[in-house]
Structures are given as C-alpha cells and as structure tokens.
Backbone bond lengths (Angstrom), bond angles and torsions (degrees), N, CA, C in turn:
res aa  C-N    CA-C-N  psi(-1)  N-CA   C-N-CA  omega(-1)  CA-C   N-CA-C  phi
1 X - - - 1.455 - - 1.531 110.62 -
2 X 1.228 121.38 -44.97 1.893 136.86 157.12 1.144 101.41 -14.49
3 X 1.436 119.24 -52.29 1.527 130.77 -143.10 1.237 103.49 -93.89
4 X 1.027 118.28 -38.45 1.862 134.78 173.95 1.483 113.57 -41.43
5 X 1.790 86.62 -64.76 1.454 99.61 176.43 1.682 122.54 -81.60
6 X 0.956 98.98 1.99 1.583 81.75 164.55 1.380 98.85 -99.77
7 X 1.299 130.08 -42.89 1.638 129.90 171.66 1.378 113.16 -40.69
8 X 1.262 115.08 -32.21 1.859 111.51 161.80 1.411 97.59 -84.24
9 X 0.769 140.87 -74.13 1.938 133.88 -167.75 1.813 92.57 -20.74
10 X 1.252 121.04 -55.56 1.460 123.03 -167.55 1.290 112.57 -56.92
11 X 1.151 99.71 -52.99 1.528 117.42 -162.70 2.190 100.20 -68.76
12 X 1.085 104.59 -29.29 1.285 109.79 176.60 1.693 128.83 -93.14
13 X 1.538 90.88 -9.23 1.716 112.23 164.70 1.557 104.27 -76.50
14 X 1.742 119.30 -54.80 0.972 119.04 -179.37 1.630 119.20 -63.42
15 X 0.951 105.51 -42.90 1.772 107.60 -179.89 1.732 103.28 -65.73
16 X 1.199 118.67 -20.37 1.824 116.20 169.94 1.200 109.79 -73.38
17 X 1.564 115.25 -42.79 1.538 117.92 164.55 1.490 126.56 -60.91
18 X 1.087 97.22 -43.02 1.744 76.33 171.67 1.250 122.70 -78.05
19 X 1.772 121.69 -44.09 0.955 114.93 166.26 1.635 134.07 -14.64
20 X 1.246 98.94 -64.53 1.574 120.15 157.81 1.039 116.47 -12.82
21 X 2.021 96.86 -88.57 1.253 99.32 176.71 1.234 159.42 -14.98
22 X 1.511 105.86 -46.32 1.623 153.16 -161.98 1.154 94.84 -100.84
23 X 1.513 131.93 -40.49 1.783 114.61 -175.83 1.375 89.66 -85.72
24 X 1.268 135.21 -33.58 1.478 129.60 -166.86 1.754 116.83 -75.28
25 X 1.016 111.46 -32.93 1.961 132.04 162.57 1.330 92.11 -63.62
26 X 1.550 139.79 -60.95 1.296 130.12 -164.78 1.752 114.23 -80.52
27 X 1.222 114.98 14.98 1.304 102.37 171.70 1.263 93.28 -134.00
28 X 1.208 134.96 5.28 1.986 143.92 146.26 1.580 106.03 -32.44
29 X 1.124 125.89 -53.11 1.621 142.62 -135.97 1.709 92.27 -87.31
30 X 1.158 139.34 113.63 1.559 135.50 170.71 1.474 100.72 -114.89
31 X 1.018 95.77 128.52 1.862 110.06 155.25 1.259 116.56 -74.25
32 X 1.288 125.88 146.65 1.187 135.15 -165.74 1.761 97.75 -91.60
33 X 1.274 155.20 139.06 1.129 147.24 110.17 1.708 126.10 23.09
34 X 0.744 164.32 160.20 1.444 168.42 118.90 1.271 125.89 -105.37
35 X 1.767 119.06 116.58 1.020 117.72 -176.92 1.969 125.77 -76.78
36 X 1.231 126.92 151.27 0.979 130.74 -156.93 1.623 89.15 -70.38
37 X 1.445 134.84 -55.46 1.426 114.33 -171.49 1.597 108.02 -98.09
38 X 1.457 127.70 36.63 0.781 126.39 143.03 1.817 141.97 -99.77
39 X 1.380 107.24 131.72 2.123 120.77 -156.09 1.262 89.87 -72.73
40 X 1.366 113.11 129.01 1.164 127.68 168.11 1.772 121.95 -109.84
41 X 1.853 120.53 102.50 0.977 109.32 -146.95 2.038 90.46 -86.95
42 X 1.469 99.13 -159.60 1.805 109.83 171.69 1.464 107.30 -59.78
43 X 1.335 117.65 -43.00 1.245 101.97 -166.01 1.755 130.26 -64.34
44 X 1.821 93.20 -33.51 1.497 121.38 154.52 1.263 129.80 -33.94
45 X 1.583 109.87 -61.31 1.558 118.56 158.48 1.385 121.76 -81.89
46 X 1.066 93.93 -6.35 1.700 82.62 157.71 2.055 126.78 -97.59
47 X 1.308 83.66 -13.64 1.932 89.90 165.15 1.477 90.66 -70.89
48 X 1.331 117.07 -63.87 2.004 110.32 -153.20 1.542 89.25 -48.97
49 X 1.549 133.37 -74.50 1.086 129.75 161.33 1.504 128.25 33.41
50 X 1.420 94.61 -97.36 1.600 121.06 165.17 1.317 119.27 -59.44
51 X 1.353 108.63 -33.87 1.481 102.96 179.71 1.855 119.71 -66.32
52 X 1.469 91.58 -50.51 1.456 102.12 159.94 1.433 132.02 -65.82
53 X 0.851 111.22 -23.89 2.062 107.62 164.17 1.501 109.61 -70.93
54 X 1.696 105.48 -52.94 1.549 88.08 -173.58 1.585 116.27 -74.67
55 X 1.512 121.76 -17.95 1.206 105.98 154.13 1.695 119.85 -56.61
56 X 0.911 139.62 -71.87 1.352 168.95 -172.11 2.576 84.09 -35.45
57 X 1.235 89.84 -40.38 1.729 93.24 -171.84 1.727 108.42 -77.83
58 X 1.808 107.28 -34.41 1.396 118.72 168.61 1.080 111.28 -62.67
59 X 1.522 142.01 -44.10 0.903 129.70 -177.64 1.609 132.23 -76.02
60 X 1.746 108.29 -25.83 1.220 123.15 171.05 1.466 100.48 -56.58
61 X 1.168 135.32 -50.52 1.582 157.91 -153.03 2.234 93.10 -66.85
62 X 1.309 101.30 -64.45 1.038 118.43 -176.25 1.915 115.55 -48.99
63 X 1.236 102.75 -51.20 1.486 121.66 -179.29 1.816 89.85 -69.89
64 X 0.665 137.41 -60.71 1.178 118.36 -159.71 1.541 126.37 -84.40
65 X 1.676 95.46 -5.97 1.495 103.67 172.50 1.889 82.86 -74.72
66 X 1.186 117.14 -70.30 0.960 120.61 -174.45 1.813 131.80 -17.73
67 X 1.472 109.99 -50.91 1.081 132.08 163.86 1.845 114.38 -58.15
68 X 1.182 98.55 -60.02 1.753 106.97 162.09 1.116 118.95 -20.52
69 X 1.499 108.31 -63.30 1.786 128.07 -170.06 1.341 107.12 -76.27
70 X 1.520 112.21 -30.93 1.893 100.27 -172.04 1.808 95.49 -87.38
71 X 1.430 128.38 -9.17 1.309 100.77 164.52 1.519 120.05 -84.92
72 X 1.316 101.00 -13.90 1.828 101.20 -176.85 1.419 109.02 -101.51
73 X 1.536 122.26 13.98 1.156 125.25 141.80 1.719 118.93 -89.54
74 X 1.075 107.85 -49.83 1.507 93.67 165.42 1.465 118.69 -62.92
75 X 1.185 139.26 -31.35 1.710 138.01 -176.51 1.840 97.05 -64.24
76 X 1.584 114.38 -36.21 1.148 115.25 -166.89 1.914 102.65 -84.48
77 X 1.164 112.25 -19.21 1.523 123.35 -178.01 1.998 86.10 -65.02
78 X 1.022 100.46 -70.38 1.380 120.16 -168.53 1.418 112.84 -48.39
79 X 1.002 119.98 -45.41 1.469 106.98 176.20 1.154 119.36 -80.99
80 X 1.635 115.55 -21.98 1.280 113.99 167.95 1.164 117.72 -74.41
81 X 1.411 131.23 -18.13 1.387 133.08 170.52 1.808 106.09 -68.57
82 X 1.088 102.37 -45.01 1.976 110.17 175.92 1.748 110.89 -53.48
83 X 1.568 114.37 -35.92 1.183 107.01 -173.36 1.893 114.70 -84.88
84 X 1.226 93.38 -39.70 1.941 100.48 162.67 1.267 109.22 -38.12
C-alpha cells in the first residue's frame, strides 16, 4: 500500500509539473499592440486569431492537468486517512 502511495505522490508531482508548464507556455505568447491609423489586413487577424486559441487551448490543457492532480490528491488524502 506504501508503494501505491508514493506512486500517487509521483503521479501528482508530475501532473503539477506539467500543469505548470502549460500555464507558463500560455502566458509566453504576447500580442503585439495595434496602432489606431494602422490597416489591419486577414492575415493580421488571423495571427491575433491563432495566437489566442492556442493560448485559450494551453490553458484548457493546464486546468485540467490541474483538476487531475487535485482529485488524486484528495483520493491520496483519503486513503491515507483509511489506513491511520
């Protein structure tokens, strides 16, 4: 059972790490400014575009590692509370 739980301790170190990762890549990405008399053609809005989905996809990614780990920290709370 020792072994279990440290195999969740891991598994919940790693899911904090990536998590991380993924919020930390998603706040990498800067938009540039836009000036008021400057034409902004398709291709323009289509960078902000892209830029914002794959942020917007890092972060989905992130939350749910996130979410992952806070149930296998509580399952791991819990069983360790069962074995006391």
């Amino acid at each position: 059972m020792r072994t279990m739980l440290q195999l969740i301790d891991i598994v919940i170190a790693m899911l904090a790490a990536t998590s991380a990762w993924y919020w930390w890549l998603a706040s990498r990405q800067r938009l540039r400014r836009v000036s008021r008399r400057e034409e902004l053609d398709a291709g323009d809005i289509n960078r902000i575009v892209t830029a914002l989905n794959r942020t917007q996809i890092m972060n989905a990614r992130a939350a749910l590692y996130a979410s992952a780990m806070a149930i296998l920290a509580a399952a791991r709370m819990l069983i360790q509370a069962w074995l006391d």
